[in-house]
Biopython code that builds the backbone (N, CA, C, O; Angstrom):
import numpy as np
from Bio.PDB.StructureBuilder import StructureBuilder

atoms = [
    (1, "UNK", "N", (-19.879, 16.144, 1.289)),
    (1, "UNK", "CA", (-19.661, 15.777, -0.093)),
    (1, "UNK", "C", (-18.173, 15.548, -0.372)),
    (1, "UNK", "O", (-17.907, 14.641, -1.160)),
    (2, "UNK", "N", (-16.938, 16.405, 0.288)),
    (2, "UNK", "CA", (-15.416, 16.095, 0.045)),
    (2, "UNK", "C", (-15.453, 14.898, 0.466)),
    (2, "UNK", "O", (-15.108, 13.976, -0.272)),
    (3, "UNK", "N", (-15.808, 14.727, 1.515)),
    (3, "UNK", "CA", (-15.437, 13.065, 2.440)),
    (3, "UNK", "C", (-15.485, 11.999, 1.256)),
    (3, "UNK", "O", (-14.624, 11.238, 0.814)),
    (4, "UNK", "N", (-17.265, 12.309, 0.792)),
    (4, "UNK", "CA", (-17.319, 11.024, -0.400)),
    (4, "UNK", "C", (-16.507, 10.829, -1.493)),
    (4, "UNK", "O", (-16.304, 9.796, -2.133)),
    (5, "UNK", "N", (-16.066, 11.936, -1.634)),
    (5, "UNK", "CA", (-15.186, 12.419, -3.036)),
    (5, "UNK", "C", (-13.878, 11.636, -2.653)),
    (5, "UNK", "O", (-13.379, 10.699, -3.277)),
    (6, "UNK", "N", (-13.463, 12.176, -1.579)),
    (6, "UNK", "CA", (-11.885, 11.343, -1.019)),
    (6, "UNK", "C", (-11.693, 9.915, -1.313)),
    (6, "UNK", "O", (-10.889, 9.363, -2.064)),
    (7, "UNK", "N", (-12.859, 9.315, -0.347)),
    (7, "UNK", "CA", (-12.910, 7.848, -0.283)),
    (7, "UNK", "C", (-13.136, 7.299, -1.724)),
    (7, "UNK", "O", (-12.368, 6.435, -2.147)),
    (8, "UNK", "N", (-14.141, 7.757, -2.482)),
    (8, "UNK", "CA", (-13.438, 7.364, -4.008)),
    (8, "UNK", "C", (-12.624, 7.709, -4.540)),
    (8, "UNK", "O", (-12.452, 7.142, -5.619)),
    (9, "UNK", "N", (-11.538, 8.909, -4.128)),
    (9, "UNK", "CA", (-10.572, 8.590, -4.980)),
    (9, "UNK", "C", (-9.211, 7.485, -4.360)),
    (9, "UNK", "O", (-8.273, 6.942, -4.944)),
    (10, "UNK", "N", (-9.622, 7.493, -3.046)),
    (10, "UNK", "CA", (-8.598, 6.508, -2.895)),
    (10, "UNK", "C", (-8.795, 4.744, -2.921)),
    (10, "UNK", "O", (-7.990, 3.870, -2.599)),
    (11, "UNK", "N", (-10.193, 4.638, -3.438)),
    (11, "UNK", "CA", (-10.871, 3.641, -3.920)),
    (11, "UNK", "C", (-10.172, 3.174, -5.431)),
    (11, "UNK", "O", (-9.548, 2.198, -5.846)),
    (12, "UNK", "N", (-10.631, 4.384, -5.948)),
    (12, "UNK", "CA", (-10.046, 4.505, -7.149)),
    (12, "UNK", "C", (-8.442, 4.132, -7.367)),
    (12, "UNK", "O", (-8.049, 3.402, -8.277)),
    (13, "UNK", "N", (-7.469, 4.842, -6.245)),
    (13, "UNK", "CA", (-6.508, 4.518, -6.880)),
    (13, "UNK", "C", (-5.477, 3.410, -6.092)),
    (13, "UNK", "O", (-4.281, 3.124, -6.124)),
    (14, "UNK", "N", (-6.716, 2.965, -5.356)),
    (14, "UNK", "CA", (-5.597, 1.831, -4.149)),
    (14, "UNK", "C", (-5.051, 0.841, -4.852)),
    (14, "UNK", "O", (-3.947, 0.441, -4.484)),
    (15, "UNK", "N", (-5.617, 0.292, -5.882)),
    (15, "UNK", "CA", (-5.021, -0.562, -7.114)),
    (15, "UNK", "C", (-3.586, -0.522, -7.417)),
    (15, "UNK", "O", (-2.616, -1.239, -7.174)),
    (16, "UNK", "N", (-3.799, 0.540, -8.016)),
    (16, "UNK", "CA", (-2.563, 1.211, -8.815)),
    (16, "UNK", "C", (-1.466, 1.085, -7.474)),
    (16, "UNK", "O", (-0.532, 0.286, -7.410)),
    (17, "UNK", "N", (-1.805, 1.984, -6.547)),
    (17, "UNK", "CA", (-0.807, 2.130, -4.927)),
    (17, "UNK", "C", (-0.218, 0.601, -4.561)),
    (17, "UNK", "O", (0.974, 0.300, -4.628)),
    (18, "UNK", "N", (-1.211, -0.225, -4.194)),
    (18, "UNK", "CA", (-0.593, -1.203, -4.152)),
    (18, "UNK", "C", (0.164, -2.044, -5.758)),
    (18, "UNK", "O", (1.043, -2.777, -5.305)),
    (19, "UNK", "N", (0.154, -2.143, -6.775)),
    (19, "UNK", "CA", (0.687, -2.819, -7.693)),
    (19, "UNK", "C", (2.141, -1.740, -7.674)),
    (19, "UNK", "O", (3.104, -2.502, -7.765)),
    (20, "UNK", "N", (2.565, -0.506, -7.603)),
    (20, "UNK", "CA", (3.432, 0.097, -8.129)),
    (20, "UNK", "C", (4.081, 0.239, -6.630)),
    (20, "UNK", "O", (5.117, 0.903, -6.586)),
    (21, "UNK", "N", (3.730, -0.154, -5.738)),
    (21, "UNK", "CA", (4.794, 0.045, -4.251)),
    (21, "UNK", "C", (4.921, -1.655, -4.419)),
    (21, "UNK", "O", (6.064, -2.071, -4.604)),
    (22, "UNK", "N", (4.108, -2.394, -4.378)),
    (22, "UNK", "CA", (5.148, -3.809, -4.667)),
    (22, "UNK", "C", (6.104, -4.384, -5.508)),
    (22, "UNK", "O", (6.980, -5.214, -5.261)),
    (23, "UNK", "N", (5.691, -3.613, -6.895)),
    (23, "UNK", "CA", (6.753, -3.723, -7.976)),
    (23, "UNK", "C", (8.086, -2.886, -7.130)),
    (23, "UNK", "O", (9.117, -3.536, -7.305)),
    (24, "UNK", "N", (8.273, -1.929, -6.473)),
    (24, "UNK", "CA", (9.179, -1.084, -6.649)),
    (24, "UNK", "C", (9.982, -1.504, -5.350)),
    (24, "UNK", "O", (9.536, -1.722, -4.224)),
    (25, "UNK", "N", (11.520, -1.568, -5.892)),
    (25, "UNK", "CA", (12.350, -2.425, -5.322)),
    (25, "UNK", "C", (12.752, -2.005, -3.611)),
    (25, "UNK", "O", (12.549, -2.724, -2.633)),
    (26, "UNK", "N", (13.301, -0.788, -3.622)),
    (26, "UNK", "CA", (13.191, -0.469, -2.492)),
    (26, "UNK", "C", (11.921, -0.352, -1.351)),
    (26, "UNK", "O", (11.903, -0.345, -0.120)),
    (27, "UNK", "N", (10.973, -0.274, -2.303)),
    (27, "UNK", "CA", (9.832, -0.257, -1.135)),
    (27, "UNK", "C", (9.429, -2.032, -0.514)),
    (27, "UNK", "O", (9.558, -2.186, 0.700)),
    (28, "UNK", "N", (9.137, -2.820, -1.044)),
    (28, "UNK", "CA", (9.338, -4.460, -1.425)),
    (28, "UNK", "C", (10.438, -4.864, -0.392)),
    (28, "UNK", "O", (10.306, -5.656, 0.541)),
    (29, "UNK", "N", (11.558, -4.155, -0.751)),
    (29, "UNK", "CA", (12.780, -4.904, 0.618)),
    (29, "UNK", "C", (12.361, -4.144, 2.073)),
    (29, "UNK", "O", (12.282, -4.807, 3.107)),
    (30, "UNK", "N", (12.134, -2.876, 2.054)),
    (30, "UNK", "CA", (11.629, -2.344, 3.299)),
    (30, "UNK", "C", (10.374, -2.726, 4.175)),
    (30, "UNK", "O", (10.284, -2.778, 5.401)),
    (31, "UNK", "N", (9.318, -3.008, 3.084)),
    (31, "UNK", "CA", (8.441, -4.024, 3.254)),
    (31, "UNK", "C", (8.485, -5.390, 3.816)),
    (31, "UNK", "O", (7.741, -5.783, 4.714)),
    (32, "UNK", "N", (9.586, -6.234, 3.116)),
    (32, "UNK", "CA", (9.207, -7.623, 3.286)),
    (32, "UNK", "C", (10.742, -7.489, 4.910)),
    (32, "UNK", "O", (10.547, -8.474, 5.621)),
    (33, "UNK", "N", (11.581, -6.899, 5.309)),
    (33, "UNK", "CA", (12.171, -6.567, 6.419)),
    (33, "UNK", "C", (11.694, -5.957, 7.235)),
    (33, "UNK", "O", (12.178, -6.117, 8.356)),
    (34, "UNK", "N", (10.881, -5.267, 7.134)),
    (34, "UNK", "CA", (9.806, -4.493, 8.258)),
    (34, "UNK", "C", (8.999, -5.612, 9.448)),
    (34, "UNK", "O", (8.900, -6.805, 9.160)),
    (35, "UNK", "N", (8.511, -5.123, 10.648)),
    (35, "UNK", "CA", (7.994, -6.218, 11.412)),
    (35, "UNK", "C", (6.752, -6.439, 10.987)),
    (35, "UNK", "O", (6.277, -5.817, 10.038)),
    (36, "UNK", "N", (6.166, -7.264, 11.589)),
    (36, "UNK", "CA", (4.662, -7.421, 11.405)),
    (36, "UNK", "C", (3.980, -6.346, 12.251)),
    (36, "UNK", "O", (4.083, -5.893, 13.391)),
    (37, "UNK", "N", (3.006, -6.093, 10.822)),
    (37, "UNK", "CA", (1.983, -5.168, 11.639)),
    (37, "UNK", "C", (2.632, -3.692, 12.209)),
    (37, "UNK", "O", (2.014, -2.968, 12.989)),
    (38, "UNK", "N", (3.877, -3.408, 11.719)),
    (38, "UNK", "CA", (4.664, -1.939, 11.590)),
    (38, "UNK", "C", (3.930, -1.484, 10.034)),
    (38, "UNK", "O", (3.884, -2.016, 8.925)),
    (39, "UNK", "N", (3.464, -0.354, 10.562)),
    (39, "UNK", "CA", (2.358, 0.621, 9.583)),
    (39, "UNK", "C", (3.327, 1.661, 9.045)),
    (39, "UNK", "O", (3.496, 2.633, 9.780)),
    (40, "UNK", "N", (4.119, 1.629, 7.680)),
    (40, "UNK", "CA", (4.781, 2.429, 6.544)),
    (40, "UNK", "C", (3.182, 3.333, 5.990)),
    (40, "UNK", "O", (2.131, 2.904, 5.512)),
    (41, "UNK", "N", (3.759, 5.005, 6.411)),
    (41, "UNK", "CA", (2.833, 5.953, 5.897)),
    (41, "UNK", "C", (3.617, 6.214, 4.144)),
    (41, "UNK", "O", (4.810, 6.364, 3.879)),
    (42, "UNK", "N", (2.701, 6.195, 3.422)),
    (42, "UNK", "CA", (2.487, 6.489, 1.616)),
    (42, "UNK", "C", (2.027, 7.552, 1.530)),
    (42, "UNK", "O", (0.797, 7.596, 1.515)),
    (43, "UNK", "N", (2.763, 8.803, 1.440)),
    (43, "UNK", "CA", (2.136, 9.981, 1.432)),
    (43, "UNK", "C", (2.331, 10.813, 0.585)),
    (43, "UNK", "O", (3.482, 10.753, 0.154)),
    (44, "UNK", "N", (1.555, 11.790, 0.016)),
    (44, "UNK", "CA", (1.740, 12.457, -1.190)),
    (44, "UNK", "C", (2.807, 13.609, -0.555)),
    (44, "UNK", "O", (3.488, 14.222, -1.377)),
    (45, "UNK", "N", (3.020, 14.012, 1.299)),
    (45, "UNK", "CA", (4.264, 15.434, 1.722)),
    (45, "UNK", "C", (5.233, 14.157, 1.403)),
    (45, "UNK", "O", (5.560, 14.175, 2.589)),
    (46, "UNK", "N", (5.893, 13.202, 0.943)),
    (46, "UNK", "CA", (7.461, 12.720, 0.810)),
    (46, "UNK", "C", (6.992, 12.204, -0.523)),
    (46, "UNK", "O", (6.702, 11.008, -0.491)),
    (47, "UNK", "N", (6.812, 12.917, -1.921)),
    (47, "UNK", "CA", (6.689, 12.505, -3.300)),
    (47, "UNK", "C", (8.252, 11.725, -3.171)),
    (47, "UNK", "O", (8.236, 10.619, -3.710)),
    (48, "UNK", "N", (9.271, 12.014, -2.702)),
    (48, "UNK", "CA", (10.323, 11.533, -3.375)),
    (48, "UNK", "C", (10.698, 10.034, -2.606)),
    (48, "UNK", "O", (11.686, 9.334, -2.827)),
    (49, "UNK", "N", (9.709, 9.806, -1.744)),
    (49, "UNK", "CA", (9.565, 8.277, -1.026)),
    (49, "UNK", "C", (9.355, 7.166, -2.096)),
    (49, "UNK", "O", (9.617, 5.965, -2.144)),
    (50, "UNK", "N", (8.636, 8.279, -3.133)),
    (50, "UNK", "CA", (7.473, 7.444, -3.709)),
    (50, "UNK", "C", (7.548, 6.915, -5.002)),
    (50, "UNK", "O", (7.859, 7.735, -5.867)),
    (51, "UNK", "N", (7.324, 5.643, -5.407)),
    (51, "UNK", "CA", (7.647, 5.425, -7.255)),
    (51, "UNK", "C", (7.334, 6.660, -7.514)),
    (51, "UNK", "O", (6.615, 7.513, -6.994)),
    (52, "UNK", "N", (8.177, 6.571, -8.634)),
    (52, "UNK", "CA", (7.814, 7.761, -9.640)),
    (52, "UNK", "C", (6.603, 7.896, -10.132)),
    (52, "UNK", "O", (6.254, 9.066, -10.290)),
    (53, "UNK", "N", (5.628, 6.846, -10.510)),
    (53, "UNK", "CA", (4.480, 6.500, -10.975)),
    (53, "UNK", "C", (3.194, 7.049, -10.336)),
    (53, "UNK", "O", (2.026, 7.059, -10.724)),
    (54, "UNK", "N", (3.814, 7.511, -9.200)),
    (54, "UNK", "CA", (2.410, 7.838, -8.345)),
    (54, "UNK", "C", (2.962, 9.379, -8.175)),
    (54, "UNK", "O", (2.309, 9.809, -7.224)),
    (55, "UNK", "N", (3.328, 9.810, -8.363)),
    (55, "UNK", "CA", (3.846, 11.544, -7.711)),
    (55, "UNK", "C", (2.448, 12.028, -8.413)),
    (55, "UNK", "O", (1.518, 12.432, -7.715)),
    (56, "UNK", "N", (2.387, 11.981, -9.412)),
    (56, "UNK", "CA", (1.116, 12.793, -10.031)),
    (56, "UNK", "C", (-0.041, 12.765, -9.668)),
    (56, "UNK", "O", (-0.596, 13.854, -9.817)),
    (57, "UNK", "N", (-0.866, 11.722, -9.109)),
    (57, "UNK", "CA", (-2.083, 10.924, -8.113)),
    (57, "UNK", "C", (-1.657, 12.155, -7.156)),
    (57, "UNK", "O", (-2.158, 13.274, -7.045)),
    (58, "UNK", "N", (-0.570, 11.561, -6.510)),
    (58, "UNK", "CA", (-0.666, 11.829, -5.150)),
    (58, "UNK", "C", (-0.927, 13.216, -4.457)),
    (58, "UNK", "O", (-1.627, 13.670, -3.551)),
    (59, "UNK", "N", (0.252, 13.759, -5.603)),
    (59, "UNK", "CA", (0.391, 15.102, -5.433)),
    (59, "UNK", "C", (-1.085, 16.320, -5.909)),
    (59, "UNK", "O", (-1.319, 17.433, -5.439)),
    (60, "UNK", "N", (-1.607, 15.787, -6.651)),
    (60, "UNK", "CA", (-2.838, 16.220, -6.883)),
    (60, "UNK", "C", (-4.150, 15.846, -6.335)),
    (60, "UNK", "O", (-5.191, 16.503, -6.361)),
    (61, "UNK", "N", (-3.937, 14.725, -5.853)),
    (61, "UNK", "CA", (-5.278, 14.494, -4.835)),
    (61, "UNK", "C", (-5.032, 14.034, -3.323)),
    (61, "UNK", "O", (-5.784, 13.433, -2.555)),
    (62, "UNK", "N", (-3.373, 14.648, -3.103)),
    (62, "UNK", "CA", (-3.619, 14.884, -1.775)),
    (62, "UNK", "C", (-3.847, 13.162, -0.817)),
    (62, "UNK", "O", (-4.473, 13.080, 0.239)),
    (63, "UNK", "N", (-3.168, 11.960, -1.526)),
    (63, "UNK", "CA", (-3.332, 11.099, -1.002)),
    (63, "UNK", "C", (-2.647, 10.236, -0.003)),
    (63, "UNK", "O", (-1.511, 10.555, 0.349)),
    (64, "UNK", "N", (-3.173, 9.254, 0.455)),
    (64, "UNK", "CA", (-2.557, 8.998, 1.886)),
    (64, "UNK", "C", (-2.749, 7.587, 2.028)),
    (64, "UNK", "O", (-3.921, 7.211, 2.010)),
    (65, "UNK", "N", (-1.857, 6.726, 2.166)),
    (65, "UNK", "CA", (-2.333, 5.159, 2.499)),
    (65, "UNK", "C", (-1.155, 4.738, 3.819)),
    (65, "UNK", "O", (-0.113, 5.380, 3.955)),
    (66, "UNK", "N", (-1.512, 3.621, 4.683)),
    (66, "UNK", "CA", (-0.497, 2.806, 5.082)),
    (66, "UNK", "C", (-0.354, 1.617, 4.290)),
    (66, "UNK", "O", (-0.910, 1.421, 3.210)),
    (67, "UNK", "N", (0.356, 0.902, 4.837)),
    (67, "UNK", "CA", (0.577, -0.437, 4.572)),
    (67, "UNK", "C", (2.036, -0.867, 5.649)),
    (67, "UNK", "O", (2.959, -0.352, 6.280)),
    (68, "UNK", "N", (1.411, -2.202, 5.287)),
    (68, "UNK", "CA", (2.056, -3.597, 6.737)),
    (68, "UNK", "C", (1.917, -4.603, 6.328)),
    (68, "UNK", "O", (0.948, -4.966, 5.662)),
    (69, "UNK", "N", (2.957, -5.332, 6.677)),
    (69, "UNK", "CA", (3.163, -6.520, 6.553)),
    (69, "UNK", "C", (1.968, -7.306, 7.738)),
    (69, "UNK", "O", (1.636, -6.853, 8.833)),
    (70, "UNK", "N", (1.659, -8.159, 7.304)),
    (70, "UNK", "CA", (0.539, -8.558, 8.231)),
    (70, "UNK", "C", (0.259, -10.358, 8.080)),
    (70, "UNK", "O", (0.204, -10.907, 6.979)),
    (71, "UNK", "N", (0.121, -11.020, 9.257)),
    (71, "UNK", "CA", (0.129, -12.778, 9.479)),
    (71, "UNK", "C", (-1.177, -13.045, 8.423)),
    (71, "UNK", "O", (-1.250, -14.179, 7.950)),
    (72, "UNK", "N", (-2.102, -12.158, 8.074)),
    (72, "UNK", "CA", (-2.985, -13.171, 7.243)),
    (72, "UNK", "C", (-3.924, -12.464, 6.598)),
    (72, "UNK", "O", (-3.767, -11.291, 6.937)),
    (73, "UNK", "N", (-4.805, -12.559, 5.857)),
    (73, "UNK", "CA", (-5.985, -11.664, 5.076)),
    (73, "UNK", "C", (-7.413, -12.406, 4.878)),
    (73, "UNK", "O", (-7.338, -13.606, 5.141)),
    (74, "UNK", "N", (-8.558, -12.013, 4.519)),
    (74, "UNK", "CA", (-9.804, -12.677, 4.364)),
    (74, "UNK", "C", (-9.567, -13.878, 3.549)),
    (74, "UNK", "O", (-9.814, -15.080, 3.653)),
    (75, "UNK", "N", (-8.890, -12.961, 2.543)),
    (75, "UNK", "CA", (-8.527, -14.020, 0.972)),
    (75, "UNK", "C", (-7.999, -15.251, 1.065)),
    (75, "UNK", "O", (-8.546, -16.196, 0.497)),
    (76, "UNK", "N", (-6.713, -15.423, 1.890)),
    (76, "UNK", "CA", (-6.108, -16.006, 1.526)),
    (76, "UNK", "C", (-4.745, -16.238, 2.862)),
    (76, "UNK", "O", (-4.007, -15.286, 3.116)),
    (77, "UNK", "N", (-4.590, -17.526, 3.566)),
    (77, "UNK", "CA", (-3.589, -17.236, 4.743)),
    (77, "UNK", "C", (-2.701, -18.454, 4.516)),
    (77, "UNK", "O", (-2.661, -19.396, 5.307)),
    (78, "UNK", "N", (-1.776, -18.361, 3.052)),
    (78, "UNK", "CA", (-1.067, -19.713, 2.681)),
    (78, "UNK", "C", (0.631, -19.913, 3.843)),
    (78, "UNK", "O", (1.024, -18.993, 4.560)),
    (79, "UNK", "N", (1.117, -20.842, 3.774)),
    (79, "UNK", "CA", (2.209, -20.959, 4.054)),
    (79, "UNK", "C", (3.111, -20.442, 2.902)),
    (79, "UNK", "O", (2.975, -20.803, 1.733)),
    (80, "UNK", "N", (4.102, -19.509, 3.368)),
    (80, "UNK", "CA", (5.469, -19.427, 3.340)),
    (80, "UNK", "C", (5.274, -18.006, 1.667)),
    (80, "UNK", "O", (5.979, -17.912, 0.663)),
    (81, "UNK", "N", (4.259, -17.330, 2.017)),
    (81, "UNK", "CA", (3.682, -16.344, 1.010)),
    (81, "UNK", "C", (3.740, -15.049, 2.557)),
    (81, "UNK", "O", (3.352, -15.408, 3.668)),
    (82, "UNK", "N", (4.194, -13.850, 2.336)),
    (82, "UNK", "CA", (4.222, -12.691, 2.633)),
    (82, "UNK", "C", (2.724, -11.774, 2.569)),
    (82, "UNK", "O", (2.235, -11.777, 1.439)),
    (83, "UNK", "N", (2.141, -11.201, 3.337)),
    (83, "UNK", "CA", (0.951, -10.895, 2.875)),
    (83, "UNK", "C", (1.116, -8.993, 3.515)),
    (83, "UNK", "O", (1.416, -8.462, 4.585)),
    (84, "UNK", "N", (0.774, -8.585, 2.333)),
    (84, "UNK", "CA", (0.659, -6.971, 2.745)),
    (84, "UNK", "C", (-0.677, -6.295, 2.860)),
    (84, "UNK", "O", (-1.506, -6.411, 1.958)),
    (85, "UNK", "N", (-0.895, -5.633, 3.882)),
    (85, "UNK", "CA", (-2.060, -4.868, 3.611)),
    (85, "UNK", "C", (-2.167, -3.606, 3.530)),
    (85, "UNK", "O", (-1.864, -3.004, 4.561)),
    (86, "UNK", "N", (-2.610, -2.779, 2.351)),
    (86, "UNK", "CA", (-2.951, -1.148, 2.185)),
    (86, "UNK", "C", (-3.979, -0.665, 2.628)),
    (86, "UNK", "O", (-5.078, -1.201, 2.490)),
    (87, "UNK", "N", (-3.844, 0.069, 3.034)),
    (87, "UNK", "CA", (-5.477, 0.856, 3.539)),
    (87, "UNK", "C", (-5.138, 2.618, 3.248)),
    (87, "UNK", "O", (-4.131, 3.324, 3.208)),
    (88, "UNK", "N", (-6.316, 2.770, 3.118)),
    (88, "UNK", "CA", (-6.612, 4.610, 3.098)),
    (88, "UNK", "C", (-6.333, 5.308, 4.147)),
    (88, "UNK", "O", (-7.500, 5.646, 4.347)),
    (89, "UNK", "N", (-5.678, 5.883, 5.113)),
    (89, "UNK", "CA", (-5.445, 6.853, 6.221)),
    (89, "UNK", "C", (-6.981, 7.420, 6.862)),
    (89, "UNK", "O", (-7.558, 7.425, 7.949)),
    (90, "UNK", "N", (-7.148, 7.729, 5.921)),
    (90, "UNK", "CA", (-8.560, 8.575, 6.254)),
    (90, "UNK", "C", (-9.509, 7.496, 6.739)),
    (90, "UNK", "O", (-10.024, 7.343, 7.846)),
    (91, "UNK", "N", (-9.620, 6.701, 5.490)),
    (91, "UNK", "CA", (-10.753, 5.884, 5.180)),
    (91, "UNK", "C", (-10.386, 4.206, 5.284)),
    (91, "UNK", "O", (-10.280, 3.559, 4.242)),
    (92, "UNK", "N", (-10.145, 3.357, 7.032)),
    (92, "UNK", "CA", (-9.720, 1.930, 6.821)),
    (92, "UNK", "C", (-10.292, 1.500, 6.386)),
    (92, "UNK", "O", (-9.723, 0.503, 5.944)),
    (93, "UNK", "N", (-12.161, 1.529, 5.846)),
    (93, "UNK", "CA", (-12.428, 0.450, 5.500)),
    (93, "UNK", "C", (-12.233, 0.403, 3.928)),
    (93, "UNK", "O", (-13.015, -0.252, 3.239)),
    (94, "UNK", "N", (-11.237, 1.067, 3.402)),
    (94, "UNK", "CA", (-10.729, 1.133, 2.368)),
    (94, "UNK", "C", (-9.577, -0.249, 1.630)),
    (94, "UNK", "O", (-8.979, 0.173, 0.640)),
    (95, "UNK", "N", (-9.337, -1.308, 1.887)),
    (95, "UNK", "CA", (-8.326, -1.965, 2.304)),
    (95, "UNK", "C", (-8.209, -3.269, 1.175)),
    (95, "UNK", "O", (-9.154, -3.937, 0.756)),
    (96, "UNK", "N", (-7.030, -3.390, 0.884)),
    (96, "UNK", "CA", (-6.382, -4.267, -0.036)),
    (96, "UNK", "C", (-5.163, -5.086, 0.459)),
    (96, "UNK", "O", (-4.250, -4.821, 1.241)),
    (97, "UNK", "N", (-5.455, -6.099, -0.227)),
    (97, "UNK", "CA", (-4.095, -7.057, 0.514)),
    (97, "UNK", "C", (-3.076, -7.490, -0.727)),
    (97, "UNK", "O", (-3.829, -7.855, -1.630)),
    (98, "UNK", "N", (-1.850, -7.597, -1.125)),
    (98, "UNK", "CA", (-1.460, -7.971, -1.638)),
    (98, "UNK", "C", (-0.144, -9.785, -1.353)),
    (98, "UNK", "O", (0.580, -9.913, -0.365)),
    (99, "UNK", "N", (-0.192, -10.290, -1.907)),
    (99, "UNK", "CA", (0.418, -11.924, -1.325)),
    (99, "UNK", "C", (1.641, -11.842, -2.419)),
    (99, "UNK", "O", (1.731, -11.643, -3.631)),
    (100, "UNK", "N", (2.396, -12.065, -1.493)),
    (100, "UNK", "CA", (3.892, -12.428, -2.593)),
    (100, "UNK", "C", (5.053, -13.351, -2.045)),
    (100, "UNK", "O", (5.235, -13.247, -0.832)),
    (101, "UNK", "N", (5.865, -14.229, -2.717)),
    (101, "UNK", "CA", (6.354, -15.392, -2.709)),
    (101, "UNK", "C", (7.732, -14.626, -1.822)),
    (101, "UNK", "O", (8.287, -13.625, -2.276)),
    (102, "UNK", "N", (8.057, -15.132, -0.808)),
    (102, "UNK", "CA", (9.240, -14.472, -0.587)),
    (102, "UNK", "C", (10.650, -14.697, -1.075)),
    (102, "UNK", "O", (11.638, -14.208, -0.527)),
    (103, "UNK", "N", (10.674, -15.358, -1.985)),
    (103, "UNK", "CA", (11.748, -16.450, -2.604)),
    (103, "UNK", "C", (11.581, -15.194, -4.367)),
    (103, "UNK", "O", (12.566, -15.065, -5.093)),
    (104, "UNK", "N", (10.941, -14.851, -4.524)),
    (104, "UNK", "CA", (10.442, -13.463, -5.716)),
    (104, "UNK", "C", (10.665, -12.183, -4.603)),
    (104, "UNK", "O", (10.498, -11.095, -5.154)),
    (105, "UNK", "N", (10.942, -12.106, -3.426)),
    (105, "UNK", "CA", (10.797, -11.164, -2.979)),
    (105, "UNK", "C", (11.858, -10.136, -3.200)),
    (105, "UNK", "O", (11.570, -8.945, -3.081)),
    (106, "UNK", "N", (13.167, -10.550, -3.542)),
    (106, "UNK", "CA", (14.293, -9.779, -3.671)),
    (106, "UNK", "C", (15.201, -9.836, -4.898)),
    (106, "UNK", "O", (16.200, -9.119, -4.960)),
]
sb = StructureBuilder()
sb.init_structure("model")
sb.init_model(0)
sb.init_chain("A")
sb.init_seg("    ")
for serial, (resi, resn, name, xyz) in enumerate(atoms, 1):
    if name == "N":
        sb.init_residue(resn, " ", resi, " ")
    sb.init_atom(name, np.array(xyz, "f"), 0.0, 1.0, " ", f" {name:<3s}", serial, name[0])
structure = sb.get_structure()
């Protein structure tokens, strides 16, 4: 029953994870300079890694994502667009992609 509980909450809050680590500037430049397919751990033990926005999520439900820069997604594999993917630690088939202009990137 925890297992199911987990995977929805990081269902629940992969949204939020990805919109507030792409808004946030330092994570975005570390991101879009990072290699392809190098996996950045999002973890609730380094709150102070983390937007401010998420310490409270995290720290209370104990949450955990990667994310990577990655060549392409189901959605969408345009030219000259950056494509990130989040996933749950626990739970990959948890997974979100986010696409951003690299010319907006900095």
């Amino acid at each position: 029953m925890k297992f199911a509980i987990a995977e929805k909450l990081c269902e629940k809050y992969l949204e939020d994870v990805v919109r507030e680590v792409i808004e946030d500037n330092l994570w975005r430049k570390k991101l879009v300079e990072g290699q392809y397919d190098e996996r950045f751990l999002i973890t609730f033990k380094d709150l102070e890694e983390l937007p401010c926005r998420l310490w409270a999520v995290f720290s209370q439900y104990g949450l955990e994502f990667f994310v990577s820069k990655v060549h392409s997604c189901p959605d969408e594999s345009g030219e000259g667009v950056i494509i990130f993917k989040f996933e749950a630690k626990e739970f990959p088939q948890v997974v979100r992609y986010s696409i951003i202009n690299p010319l907006l990137a900095n």
